[in-house]
C-alpha positions as CSV (number, residue, x, y, z in Angstrom):
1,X,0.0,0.0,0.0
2,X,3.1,2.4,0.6
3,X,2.0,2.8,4.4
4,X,1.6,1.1,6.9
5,X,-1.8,-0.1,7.7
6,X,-2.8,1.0,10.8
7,X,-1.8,4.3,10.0
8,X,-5.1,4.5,8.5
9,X,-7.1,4.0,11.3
10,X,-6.2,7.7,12.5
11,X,-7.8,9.1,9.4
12,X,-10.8,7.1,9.3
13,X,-13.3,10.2,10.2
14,X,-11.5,12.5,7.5
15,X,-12.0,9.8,4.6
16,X,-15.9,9.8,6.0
17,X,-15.9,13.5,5.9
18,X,-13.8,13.7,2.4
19,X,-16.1,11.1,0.9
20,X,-19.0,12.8,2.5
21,X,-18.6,16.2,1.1
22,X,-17.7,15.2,-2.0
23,X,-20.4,13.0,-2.7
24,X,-22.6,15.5,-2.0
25,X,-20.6,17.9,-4.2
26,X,-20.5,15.6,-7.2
27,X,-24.2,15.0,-6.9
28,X,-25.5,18.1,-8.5
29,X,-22.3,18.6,-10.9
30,X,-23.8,17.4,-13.9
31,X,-24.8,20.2,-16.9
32,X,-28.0,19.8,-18.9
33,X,-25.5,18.1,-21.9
34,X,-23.6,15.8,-19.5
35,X,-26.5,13.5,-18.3
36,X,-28.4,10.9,-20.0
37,X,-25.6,8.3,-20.4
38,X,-23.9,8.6,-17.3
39,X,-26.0,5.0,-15.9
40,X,-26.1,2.9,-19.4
41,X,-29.7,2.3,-20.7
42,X,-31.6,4.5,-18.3
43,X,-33.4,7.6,-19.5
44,X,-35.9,9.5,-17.3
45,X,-39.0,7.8,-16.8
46,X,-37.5,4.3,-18.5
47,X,-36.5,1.0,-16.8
48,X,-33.3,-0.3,-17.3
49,X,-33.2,-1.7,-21.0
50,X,-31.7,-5.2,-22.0
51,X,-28.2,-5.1,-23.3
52,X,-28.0,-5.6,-27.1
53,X,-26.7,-9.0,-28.6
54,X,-23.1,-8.4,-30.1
55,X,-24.2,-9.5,-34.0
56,X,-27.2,-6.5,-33.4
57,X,-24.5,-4.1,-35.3
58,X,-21.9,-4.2,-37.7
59,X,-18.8,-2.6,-35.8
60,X,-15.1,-1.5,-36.9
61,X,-12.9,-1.9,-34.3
62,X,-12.3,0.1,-32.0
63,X,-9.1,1.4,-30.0
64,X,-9.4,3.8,-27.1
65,X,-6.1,5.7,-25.8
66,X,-7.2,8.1,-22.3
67,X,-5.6,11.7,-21.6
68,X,-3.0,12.4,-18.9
69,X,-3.6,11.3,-14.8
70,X,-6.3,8.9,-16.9
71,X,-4.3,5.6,-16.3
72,X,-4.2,3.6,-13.3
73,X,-0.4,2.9,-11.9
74,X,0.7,0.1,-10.0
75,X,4.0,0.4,-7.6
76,X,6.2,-2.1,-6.3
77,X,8.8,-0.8,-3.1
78,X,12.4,-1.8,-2.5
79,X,14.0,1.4,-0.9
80,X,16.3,2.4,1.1
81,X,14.9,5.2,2.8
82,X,11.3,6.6,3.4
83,X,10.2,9.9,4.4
84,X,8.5,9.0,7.8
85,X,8.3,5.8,10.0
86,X,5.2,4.4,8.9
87,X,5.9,4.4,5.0
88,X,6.8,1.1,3.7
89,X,9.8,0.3,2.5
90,X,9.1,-2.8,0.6
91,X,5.7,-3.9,-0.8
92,X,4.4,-6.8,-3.7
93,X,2.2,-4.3,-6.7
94,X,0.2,-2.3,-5.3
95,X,-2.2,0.5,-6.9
96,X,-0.3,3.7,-6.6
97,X,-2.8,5.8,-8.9
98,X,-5.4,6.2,-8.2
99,X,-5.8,5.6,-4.5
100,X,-7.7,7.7,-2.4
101,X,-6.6,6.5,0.7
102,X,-2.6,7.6,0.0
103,X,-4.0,11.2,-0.1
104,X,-4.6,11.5,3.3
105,X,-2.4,13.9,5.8
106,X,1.1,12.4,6.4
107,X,0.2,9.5,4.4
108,X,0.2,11.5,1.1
109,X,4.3,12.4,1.9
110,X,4.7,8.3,1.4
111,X,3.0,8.5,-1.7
112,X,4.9,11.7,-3.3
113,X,8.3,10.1,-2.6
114,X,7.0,6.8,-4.6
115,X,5.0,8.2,-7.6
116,X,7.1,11.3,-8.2
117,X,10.2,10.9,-10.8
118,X,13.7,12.2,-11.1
119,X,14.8,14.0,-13.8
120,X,18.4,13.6,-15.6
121,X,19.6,16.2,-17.5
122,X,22.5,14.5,-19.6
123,X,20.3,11.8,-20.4
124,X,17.6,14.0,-20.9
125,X,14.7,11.6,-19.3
126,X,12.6,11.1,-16.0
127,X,12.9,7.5,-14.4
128,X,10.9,6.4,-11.2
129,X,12.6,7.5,-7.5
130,X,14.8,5.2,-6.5
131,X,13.5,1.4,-5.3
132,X,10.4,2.0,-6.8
133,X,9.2,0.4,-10.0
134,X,6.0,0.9,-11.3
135,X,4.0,-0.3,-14.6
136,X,0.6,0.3,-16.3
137,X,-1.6,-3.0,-16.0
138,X,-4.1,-4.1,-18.3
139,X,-2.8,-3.4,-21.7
140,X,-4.9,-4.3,-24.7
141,X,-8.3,-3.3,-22.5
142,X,-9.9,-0.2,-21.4
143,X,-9.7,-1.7,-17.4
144,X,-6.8,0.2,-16.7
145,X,-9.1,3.6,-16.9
146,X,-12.4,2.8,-17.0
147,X,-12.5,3.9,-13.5
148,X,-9.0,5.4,-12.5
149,X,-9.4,3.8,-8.9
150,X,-9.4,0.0,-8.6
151,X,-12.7,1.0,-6.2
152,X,-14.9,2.0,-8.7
153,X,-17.0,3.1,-6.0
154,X,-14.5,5.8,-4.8
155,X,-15.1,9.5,-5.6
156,X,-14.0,10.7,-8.8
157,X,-13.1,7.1,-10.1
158,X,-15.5,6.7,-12.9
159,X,-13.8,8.3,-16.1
160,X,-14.2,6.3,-19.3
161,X,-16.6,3.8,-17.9
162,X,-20.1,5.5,-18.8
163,X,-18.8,5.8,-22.9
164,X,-17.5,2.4,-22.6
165,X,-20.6,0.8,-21.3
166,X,-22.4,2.2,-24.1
167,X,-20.6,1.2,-26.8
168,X,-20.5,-2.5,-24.9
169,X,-24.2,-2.4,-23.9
170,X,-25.8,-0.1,-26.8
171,X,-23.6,-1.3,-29.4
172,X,-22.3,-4.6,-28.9
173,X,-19.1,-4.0,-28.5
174,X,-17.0,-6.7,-26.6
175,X,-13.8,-6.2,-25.1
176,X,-10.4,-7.5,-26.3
177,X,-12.6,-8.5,-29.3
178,X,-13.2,-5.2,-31.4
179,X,-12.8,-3.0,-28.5
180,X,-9.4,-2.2,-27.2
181,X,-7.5,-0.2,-25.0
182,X,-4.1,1.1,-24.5
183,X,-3.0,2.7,-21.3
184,X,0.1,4.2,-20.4
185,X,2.4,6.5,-17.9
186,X,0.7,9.4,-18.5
187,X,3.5,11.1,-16.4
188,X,5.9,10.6,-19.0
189,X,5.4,12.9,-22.4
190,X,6.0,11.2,-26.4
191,X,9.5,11.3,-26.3
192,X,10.3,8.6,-23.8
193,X,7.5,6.2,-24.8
194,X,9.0,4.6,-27.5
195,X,7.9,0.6,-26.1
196,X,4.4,2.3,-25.7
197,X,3.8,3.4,-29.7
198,X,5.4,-0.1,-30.6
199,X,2.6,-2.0,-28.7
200,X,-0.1,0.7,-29.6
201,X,1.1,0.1,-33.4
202,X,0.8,-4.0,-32.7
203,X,-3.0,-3.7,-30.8
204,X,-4.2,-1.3,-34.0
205,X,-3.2,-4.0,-36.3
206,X,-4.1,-6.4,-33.6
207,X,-7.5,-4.9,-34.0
208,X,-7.0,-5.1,-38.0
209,X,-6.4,-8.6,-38.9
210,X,-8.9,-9.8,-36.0
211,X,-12.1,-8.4,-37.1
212,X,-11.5,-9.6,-41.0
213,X,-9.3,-6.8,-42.3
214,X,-11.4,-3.8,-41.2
215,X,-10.2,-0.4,-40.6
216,X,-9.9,0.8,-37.2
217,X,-10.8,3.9,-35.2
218,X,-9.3,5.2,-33.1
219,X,-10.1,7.6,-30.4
220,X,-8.8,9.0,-28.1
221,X,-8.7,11.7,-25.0
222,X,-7.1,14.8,-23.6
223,X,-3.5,14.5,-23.7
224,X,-4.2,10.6,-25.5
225,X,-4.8,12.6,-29.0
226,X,-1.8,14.1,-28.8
227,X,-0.1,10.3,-28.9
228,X,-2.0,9.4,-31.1
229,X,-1.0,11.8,-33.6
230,X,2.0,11.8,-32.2
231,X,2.4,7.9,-33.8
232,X,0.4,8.4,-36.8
233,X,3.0,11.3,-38.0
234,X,5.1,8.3,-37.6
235,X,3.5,6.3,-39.7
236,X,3.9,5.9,-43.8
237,X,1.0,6.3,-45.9
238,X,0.1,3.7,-46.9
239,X,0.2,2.1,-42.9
240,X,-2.6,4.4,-42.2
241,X,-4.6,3.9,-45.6
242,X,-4.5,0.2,-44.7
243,X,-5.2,0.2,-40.5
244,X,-6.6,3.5,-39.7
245,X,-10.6,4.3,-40.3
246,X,-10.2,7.5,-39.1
247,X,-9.3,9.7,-35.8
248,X,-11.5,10.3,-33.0
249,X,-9.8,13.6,-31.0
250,X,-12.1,14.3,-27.8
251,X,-10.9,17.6,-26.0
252,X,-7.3,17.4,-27.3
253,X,-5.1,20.3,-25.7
254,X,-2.7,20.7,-29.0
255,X,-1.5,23.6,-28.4
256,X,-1.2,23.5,-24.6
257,X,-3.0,24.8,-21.4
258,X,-3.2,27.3,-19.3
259,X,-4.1,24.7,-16.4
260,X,-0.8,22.9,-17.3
261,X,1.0,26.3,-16.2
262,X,-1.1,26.5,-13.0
263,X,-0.2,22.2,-12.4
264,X,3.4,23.7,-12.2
265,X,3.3,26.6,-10.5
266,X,1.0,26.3,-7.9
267,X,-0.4,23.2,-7.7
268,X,-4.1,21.6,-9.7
269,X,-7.1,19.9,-7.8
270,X,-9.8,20.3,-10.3
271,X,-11.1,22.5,-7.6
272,X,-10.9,20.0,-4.4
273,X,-8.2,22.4,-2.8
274,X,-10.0,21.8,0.5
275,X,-9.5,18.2,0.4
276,X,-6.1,17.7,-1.3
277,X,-3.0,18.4,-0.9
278,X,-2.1,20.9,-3.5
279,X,1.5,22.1,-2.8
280,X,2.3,18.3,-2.5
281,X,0.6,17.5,-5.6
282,X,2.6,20.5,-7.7
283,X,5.8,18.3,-6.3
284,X,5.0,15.2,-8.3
285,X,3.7,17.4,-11.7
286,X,6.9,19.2,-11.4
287,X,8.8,15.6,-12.1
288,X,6.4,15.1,-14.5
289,X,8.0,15.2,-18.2
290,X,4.2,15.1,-19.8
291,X,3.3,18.6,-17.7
292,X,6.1,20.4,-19.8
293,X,4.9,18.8,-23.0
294,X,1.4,20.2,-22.8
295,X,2.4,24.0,-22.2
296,X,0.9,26.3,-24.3
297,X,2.6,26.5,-27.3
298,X,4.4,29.8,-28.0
299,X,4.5,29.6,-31.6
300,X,0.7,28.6,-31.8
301,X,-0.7,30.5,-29.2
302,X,-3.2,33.3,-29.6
303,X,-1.3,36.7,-29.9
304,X,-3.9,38.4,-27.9
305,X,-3.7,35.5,-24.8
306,X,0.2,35.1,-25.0
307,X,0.3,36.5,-21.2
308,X,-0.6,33.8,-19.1
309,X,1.0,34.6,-16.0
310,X,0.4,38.0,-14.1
311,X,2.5,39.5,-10.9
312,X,2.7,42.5,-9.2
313,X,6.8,42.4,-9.6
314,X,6.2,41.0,-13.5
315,X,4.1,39.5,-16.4
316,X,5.0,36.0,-18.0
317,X,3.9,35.4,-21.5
318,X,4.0,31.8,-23.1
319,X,7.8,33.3,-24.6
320,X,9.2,33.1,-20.7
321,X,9.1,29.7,-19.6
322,X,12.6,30.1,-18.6
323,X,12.3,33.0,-16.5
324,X,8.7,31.7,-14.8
325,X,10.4,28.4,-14.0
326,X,13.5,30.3,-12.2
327,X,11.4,32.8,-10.3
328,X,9.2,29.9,-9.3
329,X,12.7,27.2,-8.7
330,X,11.8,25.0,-10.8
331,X,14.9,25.2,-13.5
332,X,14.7,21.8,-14.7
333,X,11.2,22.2,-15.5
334,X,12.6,24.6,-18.2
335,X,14.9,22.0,-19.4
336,X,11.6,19.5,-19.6
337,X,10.3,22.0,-21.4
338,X,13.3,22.4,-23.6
339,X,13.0,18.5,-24.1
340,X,9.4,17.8,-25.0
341,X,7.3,21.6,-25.6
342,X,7.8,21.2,-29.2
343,X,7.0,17.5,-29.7
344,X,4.2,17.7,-32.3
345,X,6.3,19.6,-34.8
346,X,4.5,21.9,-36.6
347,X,1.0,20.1,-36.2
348,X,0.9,19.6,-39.6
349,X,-2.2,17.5,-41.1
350,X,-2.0,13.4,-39.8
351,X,-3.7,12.6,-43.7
352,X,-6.3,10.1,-41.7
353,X,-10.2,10.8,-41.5
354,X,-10.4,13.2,-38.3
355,X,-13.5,13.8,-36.2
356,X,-12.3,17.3,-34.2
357,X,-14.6,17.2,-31.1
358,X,-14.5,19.6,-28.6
359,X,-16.1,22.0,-26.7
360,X,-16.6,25.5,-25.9
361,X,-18.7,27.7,-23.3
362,X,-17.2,26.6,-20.1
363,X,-15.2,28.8,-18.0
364,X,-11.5,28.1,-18.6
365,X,-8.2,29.8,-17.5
366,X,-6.7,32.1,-19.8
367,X,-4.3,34.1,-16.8
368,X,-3.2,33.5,-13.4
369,X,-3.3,36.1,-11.1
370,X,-0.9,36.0,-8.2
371,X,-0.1,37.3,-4.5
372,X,3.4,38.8,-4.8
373,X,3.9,38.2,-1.5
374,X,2.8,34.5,-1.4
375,X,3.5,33.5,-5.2
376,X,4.1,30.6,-6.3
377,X,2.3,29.0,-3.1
378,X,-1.3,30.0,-3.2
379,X,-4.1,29.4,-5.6
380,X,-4.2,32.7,-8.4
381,X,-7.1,34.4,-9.3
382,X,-8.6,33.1,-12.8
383,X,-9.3,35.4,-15.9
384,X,-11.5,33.0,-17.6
385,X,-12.2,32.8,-21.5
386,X,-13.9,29.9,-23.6
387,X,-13.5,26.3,-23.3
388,X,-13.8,22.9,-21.3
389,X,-12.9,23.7,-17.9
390,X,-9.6,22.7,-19.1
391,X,-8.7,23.0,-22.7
392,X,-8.7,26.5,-24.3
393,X,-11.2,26.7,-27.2
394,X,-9.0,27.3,-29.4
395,X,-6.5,24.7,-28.5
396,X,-9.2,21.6,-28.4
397,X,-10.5,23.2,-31.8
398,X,-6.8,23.3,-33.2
399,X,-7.7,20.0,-35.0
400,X,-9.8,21.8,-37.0
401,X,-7.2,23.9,-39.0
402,X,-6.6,20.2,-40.9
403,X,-9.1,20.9,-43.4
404,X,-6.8,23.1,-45.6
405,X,-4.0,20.9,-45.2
406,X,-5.2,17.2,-46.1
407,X,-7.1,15.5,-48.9
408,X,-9.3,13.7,-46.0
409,X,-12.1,14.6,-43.9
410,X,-11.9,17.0,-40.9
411,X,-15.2,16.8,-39.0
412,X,-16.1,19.7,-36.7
413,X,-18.1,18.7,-33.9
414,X,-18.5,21.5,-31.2
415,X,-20.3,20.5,-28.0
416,X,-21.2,23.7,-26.3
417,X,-21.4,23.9,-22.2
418,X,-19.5,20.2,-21.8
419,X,-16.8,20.0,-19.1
420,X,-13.3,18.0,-19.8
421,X,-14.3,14.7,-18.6
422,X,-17.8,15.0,-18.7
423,X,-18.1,15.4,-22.3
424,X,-17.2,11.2,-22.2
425,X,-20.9,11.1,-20.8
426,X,-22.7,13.3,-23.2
427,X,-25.6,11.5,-24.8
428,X,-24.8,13.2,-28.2
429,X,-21.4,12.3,-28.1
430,X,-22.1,8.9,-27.9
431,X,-25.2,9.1,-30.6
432,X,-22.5,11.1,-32.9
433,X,-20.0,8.1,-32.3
434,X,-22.4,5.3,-32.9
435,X,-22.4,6.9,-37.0
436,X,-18.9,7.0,-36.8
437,X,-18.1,3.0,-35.5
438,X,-21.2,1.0,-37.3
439,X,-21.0,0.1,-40.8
């Protein structure tokens, strides 16, 4: 577990009230878009509808790649030295992401020092702390992050579970049959993932030669699109006129996010500051190689929004990484940066079928306004412009910009008012996807 046991017993009455107040938070979360398909085959005023028979439809196969923090990790211990007493020094696999329980006071110091990574800068890489090893399970399947805690139960778990289940209930779909997915370390950006692109190459063909030569889609989320094209620029033409249908991109951050700035800085907890620890949290994204990668892009970014940080001693624009990272003393973040902020090239056209999906209408950070006194170490005040909740309008809509460039499709598919996640749930998503994955 990367604690000891009983340790837990002292924290008992915060889970209940964490669990508590959250609950009751989460209850009342869902938008008017975000609702219908959230418990498969309800809708209001129906009872529960029989599953359809898997030869109801004729599918193309399916691969599904989620977005960053949207794979569970497993950890296995063998160190030499722990922050406190009661973190374990060795341990069989355990889950390590995502675990509620390791985010508990004192608790959650165990689980920084095993889940954060060291970066070298000869080599260039991030590698796990040291006597920790840790690995993504359930390749091949959508298990891995379906729900990103192995409790399913547990608040904030459920993430790709309520599009799966329709596609597997609604549609037919059956897993590790024409549906597949491919998990990863999502704390790691493109660069260092070359195993991961070999096996996502194998499960698309995988996919291929299993359901009688057909084409397959694939979709993906968040931070996942950006793999995905990441491979398919990668790829010759005529491996993607044989194996790829086309290219789902669901809320894609191509040229960066605001909220990756504020993940560095000061710390992100989707807004459950009160419950989490945030300035621990910013310690593991800052060791993160993937947080770098999806920084707004200075070359891409909107003239008009290129200021992204604002102080009362000075204003950061998307053109001072370097001097934002020193001020806040996080150099090698700028050398992560240097490493992996221009990974997608020039974003030129992938020449597959592309369905752009995104959304728009939601407040979203454009600026971060800080204390001077008590910057970087306290939550900024938000200027907010147009988007998810988490992607910039213009940066999930960047997909879009294809149109001119390629010979094949680009499919513009705006879903007004959706947040980041949420928009997995939306009813017309999934209607709009059923016309994209029967034939």
């Amino acid at each position: 577990m990367g604690y000891k046991k009983s340790t837990i017993l002292v924290f008992s009455c915060y889970i209940a009230f964490i669990l508590l107040r959250a609950v009751g938070a989460n209850v009342v979360s869902f938008n008017k878009n975000e609702q219908s398909e959230v418990k498969v085959g309800y809708a209001k005023g129906e009872k529960l509808k029989t599953c359809v028979p898997p030869d109801n439809y004729k599918r193309k196969p399916l691969v599904m790649v989620p977005g960053v923090l949207g794979s569970q990790l497993e950890g296995k211990l063998d160190k030499q030295n722990v922050p406190y007493y009661f973190c374990e020094k060795k341990s069989d696999w355990y889950s390590l992401w995502l675990n509620l329980e390791q985010l508990l006071p004192l608790v959650v110091d165990c689980w920084v020092d095993n889940i954060k990574m060291v970066y070298n800068n000869v080599t260039r890489k991030v590698k796990d702390s040291p006597g920790v090893n840790t690995r993504v399970p359930h390749f091949g399947t959508t298990t891995a992050f379906d729900y990103l805690d192995q409790d399913k139960y547990a608040v904030g778990s459920p993430y790709f579970s309520p599009l799966v289940d329709y596609m597997t209930c609604n549609l037919g779909y059956r897993k590790k049959k024409d549906l597949f997915g491919a998990p990863y370390d999502w704390r790691i950006a493109p660069y260092q993932h070359g195993d991961f692109f070999k096996n996502l190459t194998s499960l698309i063909e995988k996919a291929y030669y299993s359901n009688n030569n057909q084409k397959v889609v694939i979709l993906g989320h968040s931070m996942g699109n950006m793999f995905i094209y990441y491979m398919l620029q990668r790829k010759s033409p005529a491996w993607k006129d044989k194996f790829v249908d086309s290219f789902v991109s669901i809320s894609s951050p191509y040229l960066g996010s605001v909220k990756a700035v504020k993940a560095l800085t000061s710390g992100e907890t989707e807004g459950h500051d009160w419950a989490l620890p945030v300035l621990k949290l910013r310690n593991v994204v800052r060791t993160a190689s993937a947080f770098a990668f999806m920084l707004p892009r200075p070359d891409l970014w909107p003239e008009n929004k290129k200021t992204i940080v604002v102080t009362l001693g000075k204003n950061y624009t998307v053109h001072d990484y370097k001097e934002l990272f020193e001020r806040i003393d996080c150099e090698w973040c700028w050398d992560m940066w240097k490493d992996n902020g221009m990974a997608l090239g020039s974003l030129s056209a992938p020449s597959v079928p592309v369905h752009c999906i995104y959304s728009s209408q939601t407040p979203t950070a454009e600026t971060l306004i800080y204390d001077e006194v008590i910057f970087p170490d306290d939550s900024p005040s938000l200027v907010d412009g147009s988007g998810d909740g988490t992607v910039n309008v213009w940066s999930g809509s960047a997909c879009l910009k294809w149109k001119d460039e390629q010979k094949q499709p680009v499919h513009k598919v705006e879903l007004p008012g959706n947040t980041h996640v949420q928009i997995l749930w939306n009813s017309t998503l999934h209607y709009y996807l059923k016309g994209v994955v029967l034939r």
